[in-house]
C-alpha positions in Angstrom: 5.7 5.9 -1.8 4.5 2.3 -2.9 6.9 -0.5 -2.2 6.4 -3.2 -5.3 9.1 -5.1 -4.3 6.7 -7.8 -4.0 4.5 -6.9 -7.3 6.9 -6.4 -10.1 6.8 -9.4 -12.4 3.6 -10.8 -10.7 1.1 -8.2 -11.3 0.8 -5.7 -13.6 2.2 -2.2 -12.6 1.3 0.9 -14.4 2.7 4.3 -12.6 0.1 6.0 -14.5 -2.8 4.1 -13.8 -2.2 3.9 -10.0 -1.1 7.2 -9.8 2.3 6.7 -8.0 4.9 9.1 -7.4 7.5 6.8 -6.0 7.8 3.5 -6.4 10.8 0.8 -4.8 11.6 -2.4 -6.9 14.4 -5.0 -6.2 15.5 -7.6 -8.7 15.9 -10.9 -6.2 11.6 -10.5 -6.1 11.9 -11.4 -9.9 14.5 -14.0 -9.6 17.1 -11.4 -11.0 20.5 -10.5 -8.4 20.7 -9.8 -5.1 22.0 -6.0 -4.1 20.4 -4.1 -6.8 17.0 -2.3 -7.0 15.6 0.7 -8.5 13.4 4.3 -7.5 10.9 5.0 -9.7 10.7 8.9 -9.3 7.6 10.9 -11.0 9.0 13.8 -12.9 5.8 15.8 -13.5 2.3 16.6 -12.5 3.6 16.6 -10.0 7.0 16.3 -9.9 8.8 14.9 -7.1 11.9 16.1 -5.8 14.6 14.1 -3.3 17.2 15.3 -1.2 20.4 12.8 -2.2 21.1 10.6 0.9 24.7 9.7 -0.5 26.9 12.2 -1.0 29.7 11.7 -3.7 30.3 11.8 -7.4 26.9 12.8 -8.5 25.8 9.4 -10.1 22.3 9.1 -10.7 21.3 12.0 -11.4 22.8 13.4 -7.8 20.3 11.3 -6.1 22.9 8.6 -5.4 26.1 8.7 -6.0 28.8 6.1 -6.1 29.7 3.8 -8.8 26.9 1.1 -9.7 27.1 -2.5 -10.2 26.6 -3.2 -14.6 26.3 -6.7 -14.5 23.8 -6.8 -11.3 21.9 -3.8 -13.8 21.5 -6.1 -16.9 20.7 -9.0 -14.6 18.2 -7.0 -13.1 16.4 -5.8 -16.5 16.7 -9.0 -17.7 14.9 -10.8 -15.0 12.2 -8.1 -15.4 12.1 -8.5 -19.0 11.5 -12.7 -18.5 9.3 -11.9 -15.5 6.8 -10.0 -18.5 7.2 -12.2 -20.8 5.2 -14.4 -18.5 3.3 -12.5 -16.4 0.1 -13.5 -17.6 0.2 -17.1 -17.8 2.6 -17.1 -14.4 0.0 -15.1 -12.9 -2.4 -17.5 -13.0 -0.3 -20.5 -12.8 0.2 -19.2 -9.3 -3.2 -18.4 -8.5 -4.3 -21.8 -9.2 -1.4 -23.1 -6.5 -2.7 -21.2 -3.9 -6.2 -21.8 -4.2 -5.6 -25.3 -4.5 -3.2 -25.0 -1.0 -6.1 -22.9 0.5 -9.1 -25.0 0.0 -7.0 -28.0 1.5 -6.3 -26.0 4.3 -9.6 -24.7 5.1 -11.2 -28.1 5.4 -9.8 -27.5 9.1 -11.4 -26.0 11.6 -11.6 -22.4 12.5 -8.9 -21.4 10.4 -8.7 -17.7 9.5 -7.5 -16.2 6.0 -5.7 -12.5 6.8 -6.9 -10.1 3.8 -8.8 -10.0 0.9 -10.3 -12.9 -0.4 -8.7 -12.1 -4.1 -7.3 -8.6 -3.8 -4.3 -10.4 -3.1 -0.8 -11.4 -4.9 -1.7 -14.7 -7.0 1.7 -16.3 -4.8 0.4 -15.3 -1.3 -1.7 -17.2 1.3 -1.2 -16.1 4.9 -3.4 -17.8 7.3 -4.1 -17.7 11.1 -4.9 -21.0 13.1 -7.1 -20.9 16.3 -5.7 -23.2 19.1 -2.2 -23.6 18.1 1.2 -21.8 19.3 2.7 -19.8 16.3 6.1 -21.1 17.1 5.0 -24.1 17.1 3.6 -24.2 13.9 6.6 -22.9 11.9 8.6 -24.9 13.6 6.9 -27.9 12.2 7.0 -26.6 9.0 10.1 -25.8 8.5 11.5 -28.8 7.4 9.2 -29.3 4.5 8.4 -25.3 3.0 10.2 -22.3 3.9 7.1 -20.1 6.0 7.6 -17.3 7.9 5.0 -15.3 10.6 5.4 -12.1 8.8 7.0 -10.2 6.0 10.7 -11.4 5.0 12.1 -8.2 6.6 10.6 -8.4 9.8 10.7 -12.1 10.0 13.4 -11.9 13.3 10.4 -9.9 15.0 8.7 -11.5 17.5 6.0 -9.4 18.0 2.8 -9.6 16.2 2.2 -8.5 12.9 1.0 -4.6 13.4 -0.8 -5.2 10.2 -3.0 -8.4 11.0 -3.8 -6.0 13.9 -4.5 -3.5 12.4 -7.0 -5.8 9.7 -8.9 -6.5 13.6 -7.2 -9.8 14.1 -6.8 -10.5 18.0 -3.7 -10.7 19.4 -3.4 -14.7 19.7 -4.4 -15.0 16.4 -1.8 -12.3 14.7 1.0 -14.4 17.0 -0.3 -18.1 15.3 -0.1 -17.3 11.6 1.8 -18.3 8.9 2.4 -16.4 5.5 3.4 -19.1 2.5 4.8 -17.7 -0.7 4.6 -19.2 -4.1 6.9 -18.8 -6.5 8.1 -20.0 -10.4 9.7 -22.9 -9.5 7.0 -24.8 -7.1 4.5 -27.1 -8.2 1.2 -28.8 -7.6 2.8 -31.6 -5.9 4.8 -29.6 -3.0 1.7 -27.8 -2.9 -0.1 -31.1 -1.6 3.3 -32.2 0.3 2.7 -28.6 2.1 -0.9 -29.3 2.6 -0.7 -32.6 4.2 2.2 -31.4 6.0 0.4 -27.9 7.7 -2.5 -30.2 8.0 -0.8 -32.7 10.1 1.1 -30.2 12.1 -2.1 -28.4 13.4 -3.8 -31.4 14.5 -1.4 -32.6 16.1 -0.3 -29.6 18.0 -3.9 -29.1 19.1 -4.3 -32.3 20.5 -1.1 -31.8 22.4 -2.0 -28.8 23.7 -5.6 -30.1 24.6 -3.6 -32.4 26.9 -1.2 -30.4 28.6 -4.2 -28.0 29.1 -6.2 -30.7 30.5 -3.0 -31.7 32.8 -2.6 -28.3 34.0 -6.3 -28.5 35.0 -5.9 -31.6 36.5 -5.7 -31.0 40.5 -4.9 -33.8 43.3 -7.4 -34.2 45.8 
């Protein structure tokens, strides 16, 4: 199964190509409605068969029943259909956004890029920073870009990312990183807002945390 919530309208997606037998999509990934999404099933060589997880009135096939939303359907195929029309140019509209939010950031020290330097979505930058708390961080982010330490689903989770693990990140560093996503409707100046903003937040959370460590070093003789 390949979840492209994240890919569809962004990168181009051929079932054929990539040789998938399932694939999930969702329309609010492509600006379209929330609540609606759609199962790409393979139908031969092989073909894949699914047990129905909702039992009912046979819609769909059998696969799931129960009466489907039409307008959250158009709004969905529409918002794929625009997404298309654009990929290309989008594509690398976004690609030049997060380089350009990347090389600001990595003018600071000993900060770590998680994945592939360009086997990446063209919107996605997720970073770890040495000597910081990840708390912290987003907290001082928050009130200029909307960051998270992790996937949007498992954002609540405090625990570390079992993928940056996984990629050999050490534990302190899967805890301090942020994941930035860029999307249609930012542009180059919030990406330099951003920039100055993360910049200043790490700096000033290590030096804070250079003196309290010093202070809880410091002993009374």
């Amino acid at each position: 199964h390949t979840d492209a919530a994240q890919g569809i309208g962004k990168i181009p997606l051929d079932v054929e190509e990539m040789n998938i037998d399932l694939m999930s999509l969702t329309a609010h990934k492509v600006y379209g409605p929330k609540g609606i999404g759609a199962l790409y099933v393979r139908r031969r060589n092989p073909r894949v068969r699914l047990a129905p997880q909702i039992q009912g009135g046979g819609q769909e096939r059998g696969i799931r029943s129960g009466t489907l939303s039409t307008p959250q359907i158009v709004g969905f195929a529409k918002a794929v259909e625009l997404g298309l029309e654009e990929l290309k140019s989008e594509s690398q509209r976004l690609l030049q956004l997060r380089e350009r939010l990347w090389q600001a950031l990595c003018e600071l020290e000993k900060i770590h890029l998680n994945g592939h330097r360009t086997q990446r979505l063209p919107g996605n930058l997720n970073i770890s920073v040495e000597g910081v708390d990840g708390s912290a961080l987003l907290l001082g982010l928050q009130s200029t870009a909307a960051v998270s330490s992790g996937s949007a689903c498992s954002s609540v989770n405090v625990a570390p990312s079992h993928v940056l693990l996984a990629l050999g990140r050490p534990e302190m560093l899967a805890y301090a990183s942020v994941r930035f996503g860029i999307g249609r409707f930012n542009s180059a100046a919030e990406i330099e807002q951003v920039a100055q903003q993360t910049i200043s937040t790490i700096e000033s959370l290590r030096r804070s945390q250079t003196i309290g460590s010093k202070s809880a070093n410091f002993k009374v003789r």
